[in-house]
Structures are given as C-alpha cells and as structure tokens.
N, C-alpha and C positions, 0 to 999 in steps of 0.2 A: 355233222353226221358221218360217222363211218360206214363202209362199207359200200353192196351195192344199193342206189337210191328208188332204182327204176329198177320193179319186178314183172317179168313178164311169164305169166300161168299158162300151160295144160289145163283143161278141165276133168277129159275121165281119165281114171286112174291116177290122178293127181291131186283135184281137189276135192272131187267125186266118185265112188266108188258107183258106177252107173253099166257095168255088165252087169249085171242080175236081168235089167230091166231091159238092156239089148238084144239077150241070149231067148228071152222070151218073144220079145219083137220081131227077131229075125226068124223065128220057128211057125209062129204065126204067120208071118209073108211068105215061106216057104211052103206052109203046108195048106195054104188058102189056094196057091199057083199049083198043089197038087203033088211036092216035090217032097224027096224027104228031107227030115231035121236035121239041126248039127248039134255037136255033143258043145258043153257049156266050156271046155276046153279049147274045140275048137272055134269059139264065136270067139273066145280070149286072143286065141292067135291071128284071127282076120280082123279084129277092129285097129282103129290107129292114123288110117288112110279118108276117115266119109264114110256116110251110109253108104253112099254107090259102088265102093270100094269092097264093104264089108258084104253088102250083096253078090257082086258079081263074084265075089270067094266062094261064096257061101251056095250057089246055084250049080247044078252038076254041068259038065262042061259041053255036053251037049245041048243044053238049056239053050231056047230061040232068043236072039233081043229083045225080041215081043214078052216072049215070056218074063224076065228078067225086068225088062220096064214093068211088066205090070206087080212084080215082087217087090220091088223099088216100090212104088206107087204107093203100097197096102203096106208095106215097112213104116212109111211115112206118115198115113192117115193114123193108122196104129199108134205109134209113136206118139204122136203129137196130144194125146190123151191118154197114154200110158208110161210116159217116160220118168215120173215120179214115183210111183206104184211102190217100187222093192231100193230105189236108188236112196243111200246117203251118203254125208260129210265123211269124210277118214276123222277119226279121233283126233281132233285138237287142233283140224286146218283152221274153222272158223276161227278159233281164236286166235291163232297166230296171223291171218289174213288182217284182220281186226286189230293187232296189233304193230304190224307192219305200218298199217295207214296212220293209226294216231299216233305213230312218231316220225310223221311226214313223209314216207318212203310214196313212190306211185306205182301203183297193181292196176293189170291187164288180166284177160282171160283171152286166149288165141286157140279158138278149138277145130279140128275137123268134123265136129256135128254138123247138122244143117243148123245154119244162125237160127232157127225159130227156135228148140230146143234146147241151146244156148241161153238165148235170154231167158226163158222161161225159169229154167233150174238157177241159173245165176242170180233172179231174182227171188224168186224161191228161199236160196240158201247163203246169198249175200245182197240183203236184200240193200241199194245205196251203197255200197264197198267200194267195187272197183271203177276205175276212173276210165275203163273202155272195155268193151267187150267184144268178139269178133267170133262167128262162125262161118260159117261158108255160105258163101252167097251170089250172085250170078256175077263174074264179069271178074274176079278177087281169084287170083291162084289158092291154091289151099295147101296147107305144110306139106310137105318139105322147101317148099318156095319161101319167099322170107315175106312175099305183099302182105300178110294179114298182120305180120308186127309189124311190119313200115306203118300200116293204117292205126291200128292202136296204136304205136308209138306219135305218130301227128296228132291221133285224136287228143293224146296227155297233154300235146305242147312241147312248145321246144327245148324246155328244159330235158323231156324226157328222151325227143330226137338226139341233145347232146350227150346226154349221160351215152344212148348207146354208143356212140360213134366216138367219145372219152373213155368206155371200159367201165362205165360206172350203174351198167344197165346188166342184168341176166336174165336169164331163160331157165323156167324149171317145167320137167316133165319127167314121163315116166317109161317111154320108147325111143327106139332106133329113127322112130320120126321126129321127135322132139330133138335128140343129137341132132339129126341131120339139118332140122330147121335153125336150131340155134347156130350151127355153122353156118348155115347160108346168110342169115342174120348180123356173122359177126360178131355173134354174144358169146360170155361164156356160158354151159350150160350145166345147172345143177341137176343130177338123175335121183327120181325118189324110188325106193325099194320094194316099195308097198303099192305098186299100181298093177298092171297087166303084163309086165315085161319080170322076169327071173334076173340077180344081178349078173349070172353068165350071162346073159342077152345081154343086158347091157356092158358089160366089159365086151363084149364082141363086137355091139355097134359103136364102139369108141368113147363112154363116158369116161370121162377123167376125175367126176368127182360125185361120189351117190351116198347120199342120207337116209337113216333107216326110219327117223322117226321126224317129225313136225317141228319138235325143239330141234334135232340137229339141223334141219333146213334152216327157221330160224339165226340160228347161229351162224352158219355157211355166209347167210343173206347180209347179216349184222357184219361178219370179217370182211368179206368182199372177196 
C-alpha cells in the first residue's frame, strides 16, 4: 500500500460542517446568562480550542467565572440535544472516509468537542468507520498537545504507533490548531480549505500542504 497508512481526523470543519449548530448553541448560553449574542463570524473565529475556550471568547470580558461556568454549563446541556439539528458531512467525506478503510488505511477522529458530542455525531455520520475516536475528556490535554493522538494512535495498535513515528501516519484538519497539533504530534499535516479557517489563515499558521476538495485529500493521503 502507498502512501500514508495511518489517518488521523479533525472533526468540525473537517469532517463535519458543525458551526451552524455551535453559533446557535453559543447564543442560547449567552443569552440564557443574560449576555449578548456573537455574530456567526465570530463564533467561526473562536471555535478550534473546546467549548470552554469558545465560551470564554465569546462572554464579554467583564463577565464573573460564576457567570461564564454557568454559560458553559447551558452551552453544554443544549448541545447535547441540539448538536445535530443544522450539522452535516462536507460533500464526499463519507465516502472517501469509507474508502480509505476498505483499502486497509486506519482512521481516527481527534476533536476538541467534549468527547460526548464526538461520539455521538461520529456515530451518527460514520456509523463503525473509525478505528478510534477521541474528544476531550477529563485528565487528556486537548489539541495543541499531542495526548489525544498518542491515545488514538494506541487505541489503533502498534502498527498505527509505528506508522506515526516511521512518517507513514498524517494529520488532517482545517486550523492553526490542527497545524500546531500535528507538529507537536510529529505528523505531517494535511490543511483542508473547506473548514472554518481562510487558506491565508492557514498559510499564516504554517501549513505546507491544503486540499480544496475530498478527492484532492484523498489523493495527498494515497501519495503520502
């Protein structure tokens, strides 16, 4: 088999087009705590980091912690029963996803969601696909750290531990966070064009190499 063996996924803006359903999320948590809205631009540019990340952007800066936890809190409850609602697939991931596995390649999903939300849409939209899945979860750094692929990558097996550490393993996302992760990682990393990041953004956070569409990823994955 050419190429890389071992693929290691982003989920929003990657494999998921799942701001619609954040931007609503967050405006509800915002405006249950009493606080105003963000525009759907900017919920674009504070996702990337974790809900808790994309809250605390998103809460004015005088906001109390009290406050803020309990934004968190109602982001979360919300979520967890609206995170499907307006979210789908980018045109042609499943089947490339789908086609990666039946020619033996091993896929991950390494998200900064809270893991509940992860599984859920993961199962959802590849339902049996990938051979690990990983959100944030107590005790686990979360991207830019490299712990959550170290863990998917164990979960694969060792085959998949060697690919990374032989160069036969990548990283695809679609931010400055995913760059950054996949360095700290050691991977090379593939940037997609079609997520929540502008390709100036990514030419800025240092990607070396960005596919516009599902076949070129494919292809990238297939050369190595």
């Amino acid at each position: 088999m050419t190429g890389y063996t071992t693929v290691v996924f982003d989920l929003d803006g990657t494999l998921l087009d799942t701001i619609e359903d954040l931007h609503l999320t967050l405006n509800h948590a915002l405006e249950s705590g009493g606080l105003p809205p963000r525009t759907f631009a900017e919920a674009q540019a504070f996702v990337g980091n974790g809900i808790r990340r994309l809250v605390e952007r998103a809460v004015p800066g005088s906001t109390s912690p009290e406050a803020t936890d309990a934004v968190f809190a109602e982001f979360n409850r919300w979520y967890a029963q609206h995170c499907n609602d307006h979210t789908k697939a980018y045109d042609g991931i499943i089947e490339l996803v789908d086609s990666l596995r039946s020619e033996g390649r091993r896929v991950a999903v390494v998200s900064n969601k809270s893991d509940y939300a992860v599984q859920d849409l993961v199962d959802i939209y590849f339902p049996g696909v990938f051979d690990a899945v990983a959100g944030v979860r107590e005790g686990i750094a979360r991207k830019p750290a490299r712990d959550m692929v170290d863990l998917a990558l164990e979960k694969m097996g060792p085959e998949a531990v060697a690919d990374a550490r032989e160069g036969r393993a990548a990283y695809v996302g679609d931010s400055e966070v995913d760059i950054a992760t996949a360095r700290s990682a050691k991977m090379p990393c593939i940037s997609v064009s079609w997520g929540f990041r502008s390709v100036p953004q990514l030419h800025e956070a240092g990607a070396t190499r960005i596919v516009a569409t599902p076949a070129e990823l494919g292809a990238a994955i297939r050369e190595g």
